[in-house]
PASE-125262 format. One record per residue (C-alpha): residue number from 1; x, y, z. Coordinates in Angstrom, 2 decimals. Example, Ala and Ser with C-alpha at 12.3 -4.5 7.8 and 13.67 -1.06 7.14 Angstrom:
REM PASE-125262
+-----+---------+---------+---------+
: seq :       u :       v :       w :
+-----+---------+---------+---------+
:   1 :   12.30 :   -4.50 :    7.80 :
:   2 :   13.67 :   -1.06 :    7.14 :
+-----+---------+---------+---------+
//
This chain:
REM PASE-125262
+-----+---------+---------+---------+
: seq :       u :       v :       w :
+-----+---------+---------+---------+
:   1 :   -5.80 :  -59.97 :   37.87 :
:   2 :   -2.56 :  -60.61 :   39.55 :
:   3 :   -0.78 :  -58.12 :   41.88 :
:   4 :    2.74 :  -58.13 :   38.85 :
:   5 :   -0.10 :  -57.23 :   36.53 :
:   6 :   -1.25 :  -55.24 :   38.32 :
:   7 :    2.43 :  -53.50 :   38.70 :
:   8 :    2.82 :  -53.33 :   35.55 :
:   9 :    0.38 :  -50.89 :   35.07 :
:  10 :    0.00 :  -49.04 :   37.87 :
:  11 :    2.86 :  -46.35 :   36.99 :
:  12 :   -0.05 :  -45.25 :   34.47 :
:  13 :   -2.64 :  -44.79 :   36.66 :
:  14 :   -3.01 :  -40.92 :   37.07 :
:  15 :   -3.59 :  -39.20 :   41.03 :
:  16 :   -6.22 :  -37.57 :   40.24 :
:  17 :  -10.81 :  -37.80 :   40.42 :
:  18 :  -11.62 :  -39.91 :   38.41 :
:  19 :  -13.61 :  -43.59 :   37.14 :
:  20 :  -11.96 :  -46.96 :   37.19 :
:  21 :  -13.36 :  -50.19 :   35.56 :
:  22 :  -12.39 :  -53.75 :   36.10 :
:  23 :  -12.55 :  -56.16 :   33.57 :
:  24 :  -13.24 :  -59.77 :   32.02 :
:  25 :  -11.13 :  -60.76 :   29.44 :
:  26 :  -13.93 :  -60.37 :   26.48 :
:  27 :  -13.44 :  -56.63 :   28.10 :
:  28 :  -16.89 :  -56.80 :   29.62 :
:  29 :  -16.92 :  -54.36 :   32.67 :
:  30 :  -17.00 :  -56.29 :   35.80 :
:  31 :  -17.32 :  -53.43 :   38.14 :
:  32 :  -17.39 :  -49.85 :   38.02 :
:  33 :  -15.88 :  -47.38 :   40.84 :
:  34 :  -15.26 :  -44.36 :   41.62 :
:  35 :  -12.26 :  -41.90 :   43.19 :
:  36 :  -10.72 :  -38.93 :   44.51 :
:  37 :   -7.42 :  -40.37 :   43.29 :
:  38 :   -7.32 :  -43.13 :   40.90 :
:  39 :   -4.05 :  -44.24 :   41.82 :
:  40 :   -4.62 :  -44.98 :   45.74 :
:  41 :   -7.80 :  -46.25 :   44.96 :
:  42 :   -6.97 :  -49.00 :   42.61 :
:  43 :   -4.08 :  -49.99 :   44.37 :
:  44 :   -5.70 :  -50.77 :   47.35 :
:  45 :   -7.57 :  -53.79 :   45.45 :
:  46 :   -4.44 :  -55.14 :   45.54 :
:  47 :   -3.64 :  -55.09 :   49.54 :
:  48 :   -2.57 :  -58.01 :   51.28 :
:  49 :   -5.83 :  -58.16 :   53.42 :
:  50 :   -8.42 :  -57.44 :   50.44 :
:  51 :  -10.53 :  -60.09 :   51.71 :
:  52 :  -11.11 :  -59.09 :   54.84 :
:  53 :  -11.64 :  -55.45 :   53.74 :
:  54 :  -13.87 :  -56.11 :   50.36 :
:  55 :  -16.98 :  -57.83 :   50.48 :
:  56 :  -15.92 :  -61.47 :   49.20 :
:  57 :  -18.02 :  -60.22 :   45.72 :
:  58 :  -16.09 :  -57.83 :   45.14 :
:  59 :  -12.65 :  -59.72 :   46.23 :
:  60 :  -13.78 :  -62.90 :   44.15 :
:  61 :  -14.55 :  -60.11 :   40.90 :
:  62 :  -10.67 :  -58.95 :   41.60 :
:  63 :   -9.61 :  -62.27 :   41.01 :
:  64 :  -11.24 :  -62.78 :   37.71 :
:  65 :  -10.60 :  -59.50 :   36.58 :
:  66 :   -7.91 :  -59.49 :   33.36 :
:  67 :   -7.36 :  -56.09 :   33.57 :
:  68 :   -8.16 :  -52.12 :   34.47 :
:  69 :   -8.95 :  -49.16 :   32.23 :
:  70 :  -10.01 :  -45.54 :   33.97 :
:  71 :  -11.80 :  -41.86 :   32.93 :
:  72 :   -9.77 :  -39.53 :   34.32 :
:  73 :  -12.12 :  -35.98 :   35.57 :
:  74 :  -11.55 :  -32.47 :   36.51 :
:  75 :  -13.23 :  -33.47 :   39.94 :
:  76 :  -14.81 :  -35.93 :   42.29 :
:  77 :  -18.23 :  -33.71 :   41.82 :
:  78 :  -17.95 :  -34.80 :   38.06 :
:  79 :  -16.37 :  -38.43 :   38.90 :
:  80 :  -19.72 :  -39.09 :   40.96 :
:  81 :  -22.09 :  -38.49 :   37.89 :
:  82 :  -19.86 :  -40.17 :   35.49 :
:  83 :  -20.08 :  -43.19 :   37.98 :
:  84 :  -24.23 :  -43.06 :   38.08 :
:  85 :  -24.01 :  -42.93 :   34.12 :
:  86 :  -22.21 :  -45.80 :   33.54 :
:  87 :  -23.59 :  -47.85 :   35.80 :
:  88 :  -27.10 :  -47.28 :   34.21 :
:  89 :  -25.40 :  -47.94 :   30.90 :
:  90 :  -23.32 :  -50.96 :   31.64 :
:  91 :  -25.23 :  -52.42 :   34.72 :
:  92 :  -21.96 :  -54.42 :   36.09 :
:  93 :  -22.75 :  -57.57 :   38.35 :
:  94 :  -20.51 :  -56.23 :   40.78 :
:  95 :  -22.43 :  -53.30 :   40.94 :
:  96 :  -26.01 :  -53.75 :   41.19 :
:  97 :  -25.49 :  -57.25 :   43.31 :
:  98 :  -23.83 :  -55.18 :   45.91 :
:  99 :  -27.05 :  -53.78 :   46.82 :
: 100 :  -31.05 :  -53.73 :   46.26 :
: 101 :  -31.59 :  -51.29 :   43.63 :
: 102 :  -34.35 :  -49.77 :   45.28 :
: 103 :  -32.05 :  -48.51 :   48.15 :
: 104 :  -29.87 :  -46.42 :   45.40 :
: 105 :  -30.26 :  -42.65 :   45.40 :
: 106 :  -31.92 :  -40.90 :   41.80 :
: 107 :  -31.32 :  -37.46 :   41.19 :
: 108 :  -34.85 :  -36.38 :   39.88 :
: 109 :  -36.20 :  -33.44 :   37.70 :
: 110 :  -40.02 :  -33.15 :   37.28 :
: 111 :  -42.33 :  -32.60 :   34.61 :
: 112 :  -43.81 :  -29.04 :   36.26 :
: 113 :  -43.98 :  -24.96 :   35.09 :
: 114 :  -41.20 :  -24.65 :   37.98 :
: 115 :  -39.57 :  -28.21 :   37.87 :
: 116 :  -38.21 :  -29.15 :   41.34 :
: 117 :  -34.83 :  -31.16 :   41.62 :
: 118 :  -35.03 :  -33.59 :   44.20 :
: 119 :  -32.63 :  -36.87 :   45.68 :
: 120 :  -35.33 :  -40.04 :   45.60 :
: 121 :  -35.05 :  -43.31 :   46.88 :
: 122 :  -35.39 :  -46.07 :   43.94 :
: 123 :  -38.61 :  -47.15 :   45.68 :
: 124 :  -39.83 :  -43.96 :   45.44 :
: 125 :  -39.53 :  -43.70 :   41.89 :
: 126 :  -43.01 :  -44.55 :   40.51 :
: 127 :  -44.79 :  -42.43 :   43.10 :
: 128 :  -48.22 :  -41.77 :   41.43 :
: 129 :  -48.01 :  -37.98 :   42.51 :
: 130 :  -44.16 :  -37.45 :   40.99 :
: 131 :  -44.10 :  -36.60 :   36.96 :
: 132 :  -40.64 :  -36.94 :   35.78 :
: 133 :  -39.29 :  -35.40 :   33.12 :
: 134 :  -35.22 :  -36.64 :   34.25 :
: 135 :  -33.82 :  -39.45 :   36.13 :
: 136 :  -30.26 :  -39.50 :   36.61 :
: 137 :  -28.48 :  -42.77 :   38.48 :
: 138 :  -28.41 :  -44.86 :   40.54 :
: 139 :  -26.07 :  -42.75 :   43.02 :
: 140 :  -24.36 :  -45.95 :   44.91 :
: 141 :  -22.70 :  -43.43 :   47.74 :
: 142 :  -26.07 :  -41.27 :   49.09 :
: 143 :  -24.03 :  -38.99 :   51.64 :
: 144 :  -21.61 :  -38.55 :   48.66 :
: 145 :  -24.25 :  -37.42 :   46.25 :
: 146 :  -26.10 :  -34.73 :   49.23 :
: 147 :  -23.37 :  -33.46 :   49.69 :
: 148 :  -22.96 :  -33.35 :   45.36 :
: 149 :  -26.28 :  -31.93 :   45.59 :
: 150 :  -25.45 :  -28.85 :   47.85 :
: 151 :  -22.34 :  -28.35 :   45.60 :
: 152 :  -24.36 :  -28.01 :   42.41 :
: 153 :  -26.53 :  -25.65 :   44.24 :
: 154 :  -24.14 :  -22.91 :   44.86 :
: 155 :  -23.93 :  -23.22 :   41.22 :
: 156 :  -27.31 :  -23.19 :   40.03 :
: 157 :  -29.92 :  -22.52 :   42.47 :
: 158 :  -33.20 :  -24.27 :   42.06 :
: 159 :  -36.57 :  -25.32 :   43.56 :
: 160 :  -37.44 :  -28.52 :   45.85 :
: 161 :  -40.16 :  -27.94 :   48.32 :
: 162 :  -41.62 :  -24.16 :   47.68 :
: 163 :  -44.56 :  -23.12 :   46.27 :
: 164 :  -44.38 :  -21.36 :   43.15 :
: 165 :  -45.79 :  -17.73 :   43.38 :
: 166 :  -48.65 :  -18.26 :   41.02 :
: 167 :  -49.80 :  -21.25 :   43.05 :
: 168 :  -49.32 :  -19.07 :   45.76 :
: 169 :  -51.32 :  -16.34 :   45.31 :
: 170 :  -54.40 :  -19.23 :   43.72 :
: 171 :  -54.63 :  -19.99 :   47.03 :
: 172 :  -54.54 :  -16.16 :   48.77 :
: 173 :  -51.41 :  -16.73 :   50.27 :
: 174 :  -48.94 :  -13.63 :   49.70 :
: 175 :  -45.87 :  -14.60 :   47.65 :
: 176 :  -42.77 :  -14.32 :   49.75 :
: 177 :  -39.02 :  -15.77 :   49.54 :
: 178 :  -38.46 :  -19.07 :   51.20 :
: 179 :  -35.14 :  -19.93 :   53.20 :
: 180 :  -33.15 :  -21.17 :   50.66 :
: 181 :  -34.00 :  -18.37 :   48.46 :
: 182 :  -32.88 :  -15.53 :   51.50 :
: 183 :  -29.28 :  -17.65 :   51.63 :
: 184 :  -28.80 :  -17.70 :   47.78 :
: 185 :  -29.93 :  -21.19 :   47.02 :
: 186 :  -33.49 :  -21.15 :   45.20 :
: 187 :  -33.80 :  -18.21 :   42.63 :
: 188 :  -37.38 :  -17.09 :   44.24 :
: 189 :  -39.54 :  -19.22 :   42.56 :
: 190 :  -41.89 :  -18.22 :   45.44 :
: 191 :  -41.17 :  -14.79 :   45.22 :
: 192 :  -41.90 :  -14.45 :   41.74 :
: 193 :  -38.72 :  -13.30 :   41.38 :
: 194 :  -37.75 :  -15.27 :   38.06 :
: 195 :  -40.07 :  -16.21 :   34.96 :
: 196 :  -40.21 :  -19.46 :   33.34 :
: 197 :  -38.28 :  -19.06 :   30.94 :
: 198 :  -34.98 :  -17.99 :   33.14 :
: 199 :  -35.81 :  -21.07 :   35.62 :
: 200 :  -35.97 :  -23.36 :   32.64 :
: 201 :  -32.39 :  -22.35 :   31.34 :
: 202 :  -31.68 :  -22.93 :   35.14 :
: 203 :  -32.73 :  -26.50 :   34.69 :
: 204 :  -31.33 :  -26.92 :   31.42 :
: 205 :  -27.75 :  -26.35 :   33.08 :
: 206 :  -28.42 :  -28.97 :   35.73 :
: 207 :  -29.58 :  -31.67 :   33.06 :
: 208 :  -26.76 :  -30.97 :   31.38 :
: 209 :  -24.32 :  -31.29 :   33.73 :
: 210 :  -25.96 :  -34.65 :   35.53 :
: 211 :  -25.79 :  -35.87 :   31.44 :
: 212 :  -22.16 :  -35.48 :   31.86 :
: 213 :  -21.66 :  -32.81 :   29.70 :
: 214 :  -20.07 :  -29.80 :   31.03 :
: 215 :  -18.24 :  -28.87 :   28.14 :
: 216 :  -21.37 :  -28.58 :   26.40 :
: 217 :  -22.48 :  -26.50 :   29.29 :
: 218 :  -19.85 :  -24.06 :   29.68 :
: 219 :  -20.13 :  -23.00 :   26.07 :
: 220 :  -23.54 :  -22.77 :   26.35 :
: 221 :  -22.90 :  -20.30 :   29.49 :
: 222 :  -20.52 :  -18.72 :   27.62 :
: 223 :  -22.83 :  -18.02 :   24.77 :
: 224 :  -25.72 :  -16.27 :   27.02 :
: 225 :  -22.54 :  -14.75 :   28.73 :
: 226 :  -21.82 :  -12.82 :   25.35 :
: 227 :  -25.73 :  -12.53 :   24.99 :
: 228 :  -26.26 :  -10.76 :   27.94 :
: 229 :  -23.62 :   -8.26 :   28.27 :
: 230 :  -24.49 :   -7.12 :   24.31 :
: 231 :  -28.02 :   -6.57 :   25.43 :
: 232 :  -26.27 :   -4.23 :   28.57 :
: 233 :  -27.94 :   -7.09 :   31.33 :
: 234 :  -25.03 :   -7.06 :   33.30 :
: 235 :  -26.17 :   -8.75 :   36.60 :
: 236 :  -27.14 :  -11.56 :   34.42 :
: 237 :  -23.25 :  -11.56 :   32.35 :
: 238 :  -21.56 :  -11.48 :   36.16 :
: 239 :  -23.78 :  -14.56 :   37.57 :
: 240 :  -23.21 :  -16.60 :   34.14 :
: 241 :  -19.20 :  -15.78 :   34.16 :
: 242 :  -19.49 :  -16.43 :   37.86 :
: 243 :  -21.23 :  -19.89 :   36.70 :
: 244 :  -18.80 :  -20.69 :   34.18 :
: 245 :  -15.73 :  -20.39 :   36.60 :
: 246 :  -17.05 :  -22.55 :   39.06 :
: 247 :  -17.78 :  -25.13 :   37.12 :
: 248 :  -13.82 :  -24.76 :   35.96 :
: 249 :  -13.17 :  -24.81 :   39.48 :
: 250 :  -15.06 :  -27.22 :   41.36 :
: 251 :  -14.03 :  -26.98 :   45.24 :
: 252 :  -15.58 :  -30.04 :   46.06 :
: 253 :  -13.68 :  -30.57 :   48.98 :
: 254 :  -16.56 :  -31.82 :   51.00 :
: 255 :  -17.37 :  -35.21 :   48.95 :
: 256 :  -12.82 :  -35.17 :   49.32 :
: 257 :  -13.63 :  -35.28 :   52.80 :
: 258 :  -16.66 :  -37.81 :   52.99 :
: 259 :  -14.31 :  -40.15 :   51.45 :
: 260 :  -10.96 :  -39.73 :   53.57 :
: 261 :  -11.35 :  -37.58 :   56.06 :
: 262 :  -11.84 :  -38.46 :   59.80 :
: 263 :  -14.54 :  -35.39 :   60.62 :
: 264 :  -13.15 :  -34.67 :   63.72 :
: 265 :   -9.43 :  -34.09 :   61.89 :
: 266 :   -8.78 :  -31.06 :   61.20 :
: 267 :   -7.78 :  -29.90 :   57.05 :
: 268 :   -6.95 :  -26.43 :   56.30 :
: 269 :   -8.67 :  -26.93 :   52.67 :
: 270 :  -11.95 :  -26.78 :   54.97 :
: 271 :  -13.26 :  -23.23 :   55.35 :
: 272 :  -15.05 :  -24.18 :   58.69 :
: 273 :  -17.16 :  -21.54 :   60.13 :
: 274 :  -18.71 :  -21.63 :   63.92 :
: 275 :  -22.05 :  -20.00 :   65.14 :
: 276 :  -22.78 :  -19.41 :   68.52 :
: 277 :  -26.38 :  -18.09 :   69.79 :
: 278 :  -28.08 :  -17.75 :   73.50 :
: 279 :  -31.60 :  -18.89 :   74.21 :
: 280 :  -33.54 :  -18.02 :   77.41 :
: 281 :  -37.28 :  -17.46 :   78.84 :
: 282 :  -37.45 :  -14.45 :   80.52 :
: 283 :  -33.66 :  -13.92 :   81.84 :
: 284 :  -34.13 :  -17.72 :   83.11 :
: 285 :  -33.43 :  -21.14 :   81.82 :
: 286 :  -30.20 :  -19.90 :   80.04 :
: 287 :  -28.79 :  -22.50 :   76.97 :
: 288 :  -26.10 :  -21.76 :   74.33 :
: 289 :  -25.27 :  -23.50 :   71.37 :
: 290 :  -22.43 :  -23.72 :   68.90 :
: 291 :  -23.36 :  -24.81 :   65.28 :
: 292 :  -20.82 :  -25.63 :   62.65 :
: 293 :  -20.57 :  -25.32 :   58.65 :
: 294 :  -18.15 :  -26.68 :   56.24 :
: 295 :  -17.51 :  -25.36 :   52.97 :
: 296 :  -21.16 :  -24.13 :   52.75 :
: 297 :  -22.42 :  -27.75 :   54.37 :
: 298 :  -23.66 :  -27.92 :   58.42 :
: 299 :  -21.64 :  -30.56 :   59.86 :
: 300 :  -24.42 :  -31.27 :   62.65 :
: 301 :  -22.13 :  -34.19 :   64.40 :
: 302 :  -20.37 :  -31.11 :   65.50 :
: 303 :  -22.85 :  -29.02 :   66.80 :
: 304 :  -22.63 :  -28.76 :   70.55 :
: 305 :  -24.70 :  -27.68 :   73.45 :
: 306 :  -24.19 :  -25.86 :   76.94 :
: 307 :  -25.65 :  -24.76 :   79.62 :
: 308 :  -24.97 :  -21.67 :   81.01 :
: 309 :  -23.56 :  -21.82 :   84.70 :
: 310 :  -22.04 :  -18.69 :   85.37 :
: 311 :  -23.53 :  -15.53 :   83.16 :
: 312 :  -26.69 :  -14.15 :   85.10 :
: 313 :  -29.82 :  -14.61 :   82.88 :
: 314 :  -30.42 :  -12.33 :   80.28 :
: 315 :  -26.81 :  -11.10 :   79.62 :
: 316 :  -26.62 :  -12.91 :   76.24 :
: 317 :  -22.69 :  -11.30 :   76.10 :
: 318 :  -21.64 :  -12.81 :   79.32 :
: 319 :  -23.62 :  -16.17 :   77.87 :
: 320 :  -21.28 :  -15.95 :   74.94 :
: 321 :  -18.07 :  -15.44 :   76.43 :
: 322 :  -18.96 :  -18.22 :   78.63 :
: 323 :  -19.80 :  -20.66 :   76.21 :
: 324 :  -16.94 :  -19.17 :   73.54 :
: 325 :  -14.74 :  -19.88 :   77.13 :
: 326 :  -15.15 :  -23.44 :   77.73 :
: 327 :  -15.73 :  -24.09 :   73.85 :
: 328 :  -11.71 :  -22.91 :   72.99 :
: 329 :  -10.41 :  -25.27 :   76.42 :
: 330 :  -11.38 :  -28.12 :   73.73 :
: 331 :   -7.90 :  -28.45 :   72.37 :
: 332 :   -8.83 :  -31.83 :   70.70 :
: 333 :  -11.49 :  -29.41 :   68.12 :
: 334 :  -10.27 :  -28.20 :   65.34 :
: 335 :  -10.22 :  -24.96 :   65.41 :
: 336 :  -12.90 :  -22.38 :   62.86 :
: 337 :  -12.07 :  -20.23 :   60.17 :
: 338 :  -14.78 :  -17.96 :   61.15 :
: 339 :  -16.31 :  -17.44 :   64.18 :
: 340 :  -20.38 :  -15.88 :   63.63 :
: 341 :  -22.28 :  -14.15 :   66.94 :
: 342 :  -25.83 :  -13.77 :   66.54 :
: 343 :  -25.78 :   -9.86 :   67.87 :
: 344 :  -23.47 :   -6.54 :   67.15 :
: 345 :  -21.21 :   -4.69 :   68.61 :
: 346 :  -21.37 :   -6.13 :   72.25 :
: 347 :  -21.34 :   -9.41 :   70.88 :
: 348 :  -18.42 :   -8.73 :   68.26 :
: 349 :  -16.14 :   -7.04 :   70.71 :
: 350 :  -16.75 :   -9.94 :   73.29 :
: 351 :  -15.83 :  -12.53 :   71.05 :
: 352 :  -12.74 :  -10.69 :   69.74 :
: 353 :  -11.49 :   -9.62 :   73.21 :
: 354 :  -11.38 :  -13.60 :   74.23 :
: 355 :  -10.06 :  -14.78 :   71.43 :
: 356 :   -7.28 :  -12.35 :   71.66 :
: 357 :   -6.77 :  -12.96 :   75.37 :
: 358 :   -5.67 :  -16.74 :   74.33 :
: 359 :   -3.81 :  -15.45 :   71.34 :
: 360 :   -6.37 :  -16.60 :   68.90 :
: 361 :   -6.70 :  -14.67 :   65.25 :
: 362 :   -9.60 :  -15.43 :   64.20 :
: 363 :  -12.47 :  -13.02 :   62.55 :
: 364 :  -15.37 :  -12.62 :   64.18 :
: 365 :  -18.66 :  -11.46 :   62.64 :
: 366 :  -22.31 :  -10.29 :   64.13 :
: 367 :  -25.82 :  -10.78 :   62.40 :
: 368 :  -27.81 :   -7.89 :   63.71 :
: 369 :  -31.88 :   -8.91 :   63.59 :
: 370 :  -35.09 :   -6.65 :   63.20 :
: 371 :  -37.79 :   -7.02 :   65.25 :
: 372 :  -38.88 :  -10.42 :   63.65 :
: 373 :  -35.50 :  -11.57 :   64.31 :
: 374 :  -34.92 :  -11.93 :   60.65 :
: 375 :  -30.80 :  -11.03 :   59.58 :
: 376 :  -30.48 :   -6.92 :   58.83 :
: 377 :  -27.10 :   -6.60 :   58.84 :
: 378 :  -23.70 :   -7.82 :   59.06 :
: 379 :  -20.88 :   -6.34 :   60.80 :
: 380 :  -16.96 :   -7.65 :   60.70 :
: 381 :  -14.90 :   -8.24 :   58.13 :
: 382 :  -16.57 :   -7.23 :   54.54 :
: 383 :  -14.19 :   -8.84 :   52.20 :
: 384 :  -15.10 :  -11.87 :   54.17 :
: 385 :  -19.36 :  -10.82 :   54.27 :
: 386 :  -18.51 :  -10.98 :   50.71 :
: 387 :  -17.22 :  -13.84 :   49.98 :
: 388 :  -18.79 :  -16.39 :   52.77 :
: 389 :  -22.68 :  -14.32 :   53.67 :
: 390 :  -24.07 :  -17.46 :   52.24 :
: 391 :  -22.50 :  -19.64 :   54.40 :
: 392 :  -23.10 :  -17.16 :   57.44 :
: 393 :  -26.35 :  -16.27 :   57.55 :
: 394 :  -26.85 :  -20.68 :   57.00 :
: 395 :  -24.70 :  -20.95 :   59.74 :
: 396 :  -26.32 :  -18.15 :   61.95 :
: 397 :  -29.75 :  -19.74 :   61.00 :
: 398 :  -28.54 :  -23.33 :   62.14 :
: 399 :  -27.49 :  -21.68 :   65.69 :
: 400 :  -30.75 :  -19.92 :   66.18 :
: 401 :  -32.86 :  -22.87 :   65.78 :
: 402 :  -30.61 :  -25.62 :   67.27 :
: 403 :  -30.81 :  -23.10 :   70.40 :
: 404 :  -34.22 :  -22.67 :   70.32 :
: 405 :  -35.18 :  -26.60 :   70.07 :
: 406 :  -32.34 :  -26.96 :   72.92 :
: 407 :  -34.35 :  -24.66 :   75.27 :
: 408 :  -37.34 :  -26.48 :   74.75 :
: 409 :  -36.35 :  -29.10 :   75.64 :
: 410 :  -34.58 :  -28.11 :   78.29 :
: 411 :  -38.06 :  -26.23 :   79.84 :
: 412 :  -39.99 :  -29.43 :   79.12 :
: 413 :  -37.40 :  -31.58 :   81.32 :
: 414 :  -38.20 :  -28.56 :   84.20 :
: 415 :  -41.85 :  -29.00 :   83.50 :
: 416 :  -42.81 :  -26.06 :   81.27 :
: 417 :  -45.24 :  -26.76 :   78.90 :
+-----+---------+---------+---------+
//
């Protein structure tokens, strides 16, 4: 395809997510792609330097190409499985020559009383110990699709490692709520807190939406919606009308990001949240950490590490404003949305005082622990508790055990065992 062809039709070409196909002039597909904006995307095919930024495949399937056709989405989220789909349907040279099949990413559903969801290898696939029931792909971008993956489990939380409570409690083990079921992202599966007939409707939604089909799935919301609230279950009406407006309002600004965005750039679209937690042995040995998570995702290339120099050990405030100190003198960081201390009021005020000091506004909010360390309460802001504890009891989590393996290492390079 030449670049006045090319011109001809690119005034068409919408900005928006979206699928693009190049092809043969018997309209076979030559090669399917994917995009956050269909316009930029297909124009850069035809750069100046597109062969020394293409693989010489994909430059030589340009040339042949007689012309492009596109599916325009409602978002890259959707874009990504409409991608998978029609490369298992149309299997374009350009596609699966690019790379070994068995290196793509599957999106997996197995044949079990509590089926698990998992991302497998294509090697993986025929693992005598995995019964399928669902294989969606092949997924060609794998950070892309984790990152898909944590998206669509905001949405609809499901199992991928825990135990089931029933096999649980076969083997005398109490039933109790994993991780990702205490931050809102496995329904308690392990806690017998759902039967199998609500997890399967769970699982249902997922197929349907990795089948491409989410207006199919958003009636089908809407229907137990209506169901629900007749039969006065009005938890369940709230989480399904919840359901249905995210899926009408897909913030997938992380996969946005995978694609354009330099991670160390800051983009006010990000909600990016920073944890901070202390870690000592006995008053010595002092650490601190800062974790980071964006839009729901840790970003661990920007997880950082101190050591303390100044606080004396065991004053996990002086720790903080020490570390919070020489964390904000990194003008070249962008800066959080949300700042999370593992403590309360001490902590809180701390935090808030420096920030203020430098003319920072920026909320600050404490997870207070029991005696087990495990999150009690929250303190700050509520509307934002609300709308981001999710996020900061993941990031609060992150902070407490980067800090942790930190120390130990840190006593193991002193010669503690």
């Amino acid at each position: 395809m030449t670049l006045e062809q090319f011109k001809k039709k690119a005034a068409k070409i919408p900005d928006a997510p979206g699928v693009y196909f190049f092809l043969a002039k018997n309209k076979k597909i030559l090669y399917i792609g994917k995009a956050t904006s269909l316009r930029d995307r297909v124009r850069s095919y035809f750069a100046g330097d597109l062969h020394q930024v293409r693989s010489p495949l994909i430059a030589n399937m340009v040339e042949k190409a007689a012309s492009i056709d596109w599916r325009q989405t409602d978002s890259v989220l959707e874009a990504l499985i409409l991608e998978a789909n029609l490369i298992k349907t149309y299997k374009p040279a350009a596609n699966t020559d690019l790379k070994d099949d068995k290196s793509f990413n599957y999106v997996v559903v197995t044949q079990e009383d509590y089926p698990r969801v998992l991302v497998v290898r294509g090697r993986d696939l025929k693992i005598e110990n995995l019964k399928l029931k669902n294989i969606f792909g092949p997924f060609p971008h794998g950070l892309q699709l984790q990152q898909a993956m944590k998206l669509v489990r905001k949405i609809f939380p499901y199992r991928d490692k825990c135990l089931p409570c029933e096999a649980l409690a076969k083997k005398g083990v109490r039933c109790k709520r994993c991780f990702n079921a205490q931050i809102g992202l496995c329904p308690g599966v392990c806690s017998g807190e759902t039967s199998k007939a609500e997890y399967a409707k769970t699982v249902r939604h997922i197929v349907l939406l990795f089948k491409g089909k989410k207006k199919e799935l958003i009636k089908e919301l809407g229907r137990e919606m209506k169901r629900a609230a007749k039969e006065e279950k009005f938890e369940e009406a709230k989480q399904l009308r919840g359901q249905v407006f995210a899926l009408g309002h897909i913030q997938d600004v992380s996969l946005i990001k995978d694609e354009y965005r330099n991670p160390r750039t800051s983009d006010v679209r990000t909600f990016r949240i920073e944890a901070y937690d202390v870690a000592h042995l006995r008053g010595g040995s002092n650490v601190g950490v800062m974790t980071v998570v964006e839009d729901g995702t840790p970003n661990k290339k920007e997880y950082r590490k101190f050591i303390i120099r100044t606080a004396k050990g065991g004053d996990d405030v002086g720790a903080l404003k020490e570390i919070l100190s020489r964390r904000l003198g990194h003008n070249e960081w962008p800066l959080p949305r949300l700042v999370v201390v593992d403590g309360a009021t001490a902590q809180i005020k701390a935090a808030e005082k420096l920030l203020e000091s430098l003319g920072i506004k920026i909320p600050v909010v404490g997870v207070v622990k029991d005696e087990k360390h495990r999150p009690r309460e929250l303190r700050g802001d509520k509307t934002i508790i609300k709308d981001r504890e999710r996020d900061i009891l993941l990031a609060n989590a992150e902070a407490h055990r980067f800090a942790i393996g930190y120390h130990r290492k840190t006593l193991r390079k002193r010669g503690y065992n």
